[in-house]
C-alpha positions in Angstrom: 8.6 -3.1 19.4 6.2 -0.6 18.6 4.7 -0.2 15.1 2.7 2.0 12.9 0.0 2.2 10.7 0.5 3.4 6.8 -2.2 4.6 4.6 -1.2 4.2 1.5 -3.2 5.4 -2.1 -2.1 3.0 -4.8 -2.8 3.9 -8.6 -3.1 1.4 -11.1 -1.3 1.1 -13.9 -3.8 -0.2 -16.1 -7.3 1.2 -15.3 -9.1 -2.4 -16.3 -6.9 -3.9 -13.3 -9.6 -4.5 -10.1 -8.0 -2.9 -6.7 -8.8 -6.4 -5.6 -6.4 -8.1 -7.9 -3.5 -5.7 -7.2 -4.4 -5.9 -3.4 -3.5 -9.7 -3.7 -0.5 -9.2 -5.9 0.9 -6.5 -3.0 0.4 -9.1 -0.1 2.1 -11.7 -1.9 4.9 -9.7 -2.5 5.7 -7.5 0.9 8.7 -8.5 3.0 7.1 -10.6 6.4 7.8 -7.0 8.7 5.1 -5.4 6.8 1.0 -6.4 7.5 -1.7 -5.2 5.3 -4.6 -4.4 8.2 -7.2 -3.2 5.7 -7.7 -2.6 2.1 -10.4 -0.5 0.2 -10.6 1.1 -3.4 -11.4 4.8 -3.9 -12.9 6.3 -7.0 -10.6 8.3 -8.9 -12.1 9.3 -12.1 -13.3 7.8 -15.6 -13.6 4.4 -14.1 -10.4 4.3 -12.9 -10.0 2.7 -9.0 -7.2 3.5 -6.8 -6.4 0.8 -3.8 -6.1 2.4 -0.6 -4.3 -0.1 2.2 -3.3 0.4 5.9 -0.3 -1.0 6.4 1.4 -2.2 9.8 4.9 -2.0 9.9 7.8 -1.3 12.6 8.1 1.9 13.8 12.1 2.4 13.8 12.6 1.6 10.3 15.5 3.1 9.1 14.3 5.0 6.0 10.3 5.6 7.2 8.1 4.4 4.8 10.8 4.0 1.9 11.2 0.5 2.1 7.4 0.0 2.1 7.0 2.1 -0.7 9.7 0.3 -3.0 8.2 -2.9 -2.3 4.7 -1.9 -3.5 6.0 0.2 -6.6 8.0 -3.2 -7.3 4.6 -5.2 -7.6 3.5 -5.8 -11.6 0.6 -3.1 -12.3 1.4 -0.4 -9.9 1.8 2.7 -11.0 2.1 5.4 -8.4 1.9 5.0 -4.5 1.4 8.3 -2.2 1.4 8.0 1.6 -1.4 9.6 2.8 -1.2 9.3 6.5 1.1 7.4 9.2 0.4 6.8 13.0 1.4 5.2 15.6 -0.3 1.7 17.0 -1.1 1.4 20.4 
């Protein structure tokens, strides 16, 4: 089955909250179809971080990214998550 990658931005809701911490509340929380590949933070402004992940996950999901989405915005301090890319794995 062929997969893709997700990038995902990740907002905070709490700007005191490290991307770190949140990274590890995501990953315990996604469904076992999804794999986080990488995660970073990203400046956003007044000391507030934004978590950026790649996600793996399988290509014919029905809904896209939906499910991915919900599951993240369903995680205790997250705020706001915006897909910034997808593409497919080889």
């Amino acid at each position: 089955m062929a997969r893709v990658a997700v990038v995902l931005k990740v907002f905070p809701s709490d700007a005191g909250l490290e991307p770190r911490e949140l990274a590890s509340r995501i990953k315990e929380r996604l469904p076992s179809e999804f794999e986080v590949l990488a995660e970073g933070e990203e400046p956003i402004a007044f000391g507030l971080k934004a978590l950026k992940l790649v996600v793996a996950m399988p290509e014919d999901m029905e809904g896209g990214t939906e499910r991915l989405e919900e599951a993240i915005k369903s995680v205790e301090g997250v705020d706001q998550v915006e897909v910034e890319s997808v593409s497919r794995m080889q």
